[in-house]
Every structure is written in C-alpha cells, then in structure tokens.
N, C-alpha and C positions, 0 to 999 in steps of 0.2 A: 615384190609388192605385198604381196601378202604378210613375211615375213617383218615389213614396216608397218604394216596396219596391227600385227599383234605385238609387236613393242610400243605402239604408241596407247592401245589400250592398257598394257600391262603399267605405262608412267601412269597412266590416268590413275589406275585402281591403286598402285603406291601412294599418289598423292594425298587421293581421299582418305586412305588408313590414315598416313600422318595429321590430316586433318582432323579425322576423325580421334585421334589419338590425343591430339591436344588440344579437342575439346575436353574430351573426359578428364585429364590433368586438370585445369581450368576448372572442370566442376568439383573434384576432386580438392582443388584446392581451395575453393568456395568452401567446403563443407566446412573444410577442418576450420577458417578463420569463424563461421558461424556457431560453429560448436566452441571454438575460443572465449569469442563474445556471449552464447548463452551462459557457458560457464560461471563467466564472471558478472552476470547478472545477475544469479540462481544466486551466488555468493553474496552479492551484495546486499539480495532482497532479505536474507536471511539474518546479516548482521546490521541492516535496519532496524528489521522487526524484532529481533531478541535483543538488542543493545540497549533500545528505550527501558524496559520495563524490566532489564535487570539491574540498569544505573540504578534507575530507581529506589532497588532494593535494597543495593551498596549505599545510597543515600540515608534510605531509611535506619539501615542499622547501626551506621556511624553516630544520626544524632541519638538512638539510643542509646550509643556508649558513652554519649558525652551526656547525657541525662543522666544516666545508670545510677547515680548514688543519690538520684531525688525521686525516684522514682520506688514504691516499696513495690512488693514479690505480685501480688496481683496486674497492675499496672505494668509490668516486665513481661508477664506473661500474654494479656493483652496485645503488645507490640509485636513478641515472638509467635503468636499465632498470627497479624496481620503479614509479620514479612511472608510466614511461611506459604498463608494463603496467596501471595504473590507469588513467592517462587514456583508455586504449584501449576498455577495460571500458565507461568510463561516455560516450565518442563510441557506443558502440555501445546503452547503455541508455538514452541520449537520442533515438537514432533509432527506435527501436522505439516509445519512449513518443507521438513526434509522428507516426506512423505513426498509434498509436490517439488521437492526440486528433482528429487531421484527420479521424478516422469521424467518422458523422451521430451516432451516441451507443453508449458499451459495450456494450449488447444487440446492436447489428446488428455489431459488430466483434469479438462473442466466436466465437471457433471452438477448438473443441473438438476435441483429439485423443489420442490414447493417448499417453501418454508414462510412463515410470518416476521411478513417487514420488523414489528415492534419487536416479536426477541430477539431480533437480531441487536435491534439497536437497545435493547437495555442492557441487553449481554456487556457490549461495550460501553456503555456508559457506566456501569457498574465497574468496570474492568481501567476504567480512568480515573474514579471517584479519586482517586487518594492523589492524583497528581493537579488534582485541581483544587482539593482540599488543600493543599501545597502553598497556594496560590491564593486563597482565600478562594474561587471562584466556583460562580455559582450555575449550577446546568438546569433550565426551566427546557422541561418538554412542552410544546401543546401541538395539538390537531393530529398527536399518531396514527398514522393509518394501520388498522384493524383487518388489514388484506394479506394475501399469503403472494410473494413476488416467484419466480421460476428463475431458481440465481444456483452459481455454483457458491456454498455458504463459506468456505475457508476466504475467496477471493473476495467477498462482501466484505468479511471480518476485518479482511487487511481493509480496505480501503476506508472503514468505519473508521477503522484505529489510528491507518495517519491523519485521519481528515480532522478527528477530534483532538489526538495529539499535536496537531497543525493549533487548533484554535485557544489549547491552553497554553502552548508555546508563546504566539503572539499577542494573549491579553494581557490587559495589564495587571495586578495584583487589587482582587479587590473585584472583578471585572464579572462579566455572567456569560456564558455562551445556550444561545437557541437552539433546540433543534425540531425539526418538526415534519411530517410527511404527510403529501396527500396524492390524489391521483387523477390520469385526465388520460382520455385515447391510449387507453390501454398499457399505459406505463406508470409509474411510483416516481414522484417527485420526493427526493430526499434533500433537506434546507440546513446546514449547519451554518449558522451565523455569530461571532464574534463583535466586540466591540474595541479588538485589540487597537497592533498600530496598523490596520490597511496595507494595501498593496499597490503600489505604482501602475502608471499604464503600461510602460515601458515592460515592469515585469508579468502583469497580465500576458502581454504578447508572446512571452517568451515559457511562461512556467511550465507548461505539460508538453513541451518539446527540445525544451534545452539536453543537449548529454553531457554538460558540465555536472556533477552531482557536488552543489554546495548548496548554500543555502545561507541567509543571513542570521545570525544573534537574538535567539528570545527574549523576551522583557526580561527575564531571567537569567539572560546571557546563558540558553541552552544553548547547546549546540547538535547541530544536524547537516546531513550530506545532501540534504534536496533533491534525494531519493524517491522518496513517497509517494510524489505526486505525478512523478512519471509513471510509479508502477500503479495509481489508481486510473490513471488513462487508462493504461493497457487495459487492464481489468474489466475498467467500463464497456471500453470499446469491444470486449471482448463478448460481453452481452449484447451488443447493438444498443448500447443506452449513452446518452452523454453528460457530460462535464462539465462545467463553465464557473465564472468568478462572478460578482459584483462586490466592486471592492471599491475605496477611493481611500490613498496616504489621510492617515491619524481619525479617521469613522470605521474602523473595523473591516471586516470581510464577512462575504456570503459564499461559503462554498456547494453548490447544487448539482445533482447528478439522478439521472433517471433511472429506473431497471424494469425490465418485462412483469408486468402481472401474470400470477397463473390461469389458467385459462380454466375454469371451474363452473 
C-alpha cells in the first residue's frame, strides 16, 4: 500500500516537471519569435527614417548635375553646402535612431524630459523646408504653444517628421500645410493640417493599426511603406497621449495628437 501511494505521488511530480517543462519551452519560444519581430521593427523604423531624407539628397544632387554647366562656381557652392547641411542632419538622425534600436526595447529607452513644444516643432519644420520647397509648398504656423511638454525628444522628433512628411507627400504642388498647438487639461494639442488629396473612411479605420506596411502614391508619385504612422501610435501611446485623423477624399487631412505638459 504504501509502496502504491509513493508511485503514485512520484507520477504526479513527473507530470508536473513535464508540465512545467513545457511551459517554459512555450515561453522560451515566445521570446525568441518577439525578439524576431522586434528586430525587424527596430529595422524597419530605421530604414523609414534615414531613407526619406537621404533620397532626398541623391535627388537633390542629381539635379545639380544636370544644372551644373548653368550654374557658375558660387551658386555650386551654395548647393554643395545645402546637400551637405542635409547629409549632416540625417548622419546625425541615424545615430540617435541606432542609439535607440540597440535599447533592450522603447519602454526602457524612453526618457522623458522637459522640453519646449515650439523647438521641437521648428527643428522639424526647418529640417522639411527643402522638401516642400520641392513642391512649391508653403508651411503657415500659428497659435504655437510657448509651453514646455514632458516627452521623450528623439520619439516626438520621429513622429513630427512622418506627420509632416505625410502632409507634403499628399499635397498637391502649390499647396500650404498648417501647423499649430495649443493646450487644454493638462496636455498639448499638436494640429498638422494639409489641403492635400484626403483620406478615405475606410482608410481612417484602418491606418494606425494595420501591419501591412504600404501606403499609397504621393502627388508626387513618392513612394512610402505606411510605416510611420504605425510607429507615431506607438510613440503616442507611449506617452499616454492620443492620435486621431480628420480627413474627408480631395479636402485635405488633419492630423492631431496630444502629449503631457510639464508640470512646472
């Protein structure tokens, strides 16, 4: 009897190991497919953000070359200081980005500090100038808010950058984009507004949750992976601040998103 009762505990305690065994497996194998996928995240976000604004560049010096013999030695030089000041720009927003991809993951490499709404956002509006100068298009600020927000500043950056590369993408040549900020119950309203070609309903529903990364055709027949605006969710979300469209096909788009005030 006895002798039955300690084999039958001894099955019990085998079971539970195997059980317990192949949970850990299980989690074990969780890890490795989320570190797959952060990977190729971290990858992606990266050949977003440096691909825009080195196209750019390769754009910009090609029609140099094809100007090059109307152009005399001053006016070459001009050019060759504008690319350089790009390339400089985006050596510098490549280093920052592989800074945060080599974190363990955005959470543990978000830091948060005071910084003022408005340089952030002239930083980037400066940092667009030439791709809207492209375009003919024309960027009208008003009502900046003069407040310091409590943001991690690389993640703001990205998000300024696709949001505005979003709106010169989709206006049309000629066209002007708004931006403007104010504040209510302790958050920053940030308003970029377009007069491009609008947004469907259909794709409203769908844009900052889809994990297809495409994206349709700029007036310009740019092209983009529909990247961006996933990772400005994240981003947001990651401050506790939110996201949202107003948009309606061939009247433009609004794109609005909140962030924490500092608490001063």
């Amino acid at each position: 009897m006895i002798g039955k009762q300690y084999s039958s505990c001894e099955t019990t305690t085998i079971e539970e190991a195997n059980q317990n065994l192949f949970r850990l497996q299980e989690l074990h194998e969780l890890e490795v497919k989320n570190l797959i996928a952060k990977n190729k995240k971290l990858l992606a976000i990266i050949g977003h953000d440096v691909r825009t604004p080195m196209g750019s560049i390769i754009g910009f010096l090609a029609n140099l070359k094809k100007k090059l013999y109307d152009f005399d030695k001053s006016k070459i030089a001009d050019y060759v200081d504008i690319a350089l000041f790009s390339a400089r720009k985006s050596l510098t927003l490549f280093d920052n980005l592989l800074e945060w991809a080599f974190a363990e993951n955005a959470i543990k490499s978000f830091q948060q500090e005071d910084v003022y709404l408005k340089d952030l956002l002239l930083e980037e509006i400066e940092n667009i100038a030439f791709f809207a100068s492209e375009k003919q298009i024309a960027i009208e600020t008003n009502d900046f808010l003069n407040k310091s927000v409590f943001v991690d500043k690389n993640m703001i950056r990205t998000v300024l950058r696709n949001l505005l590369n979003n709106a010169i993408k989709y206006s049309h040549r000629g066209g002007k984009i708004g931006i403007c900020a104010k504040h209510y119950n302790g958050f920053a309203e940030v308003s970029i507004k377009d007069n491009g070609i609008g947004i469907t309903q259909e794709l409203r529903n769908v844009i900052f949750t889809t994990n297809a990364y495409n994206s349709a055709l700029g007036t310009g027949n740019e092209l983009g992976s529909g990247f961006g605006l996933l990772l400005c969710k994240e981003f947001i979300d990651i401050h506790k601040g939110n996201i949202w469209i107003v948009s309606r096909p061939g009247e433009g788009s609004e794109f609005k998103f909140t962030l924490p005030l500092s608490i001063m």
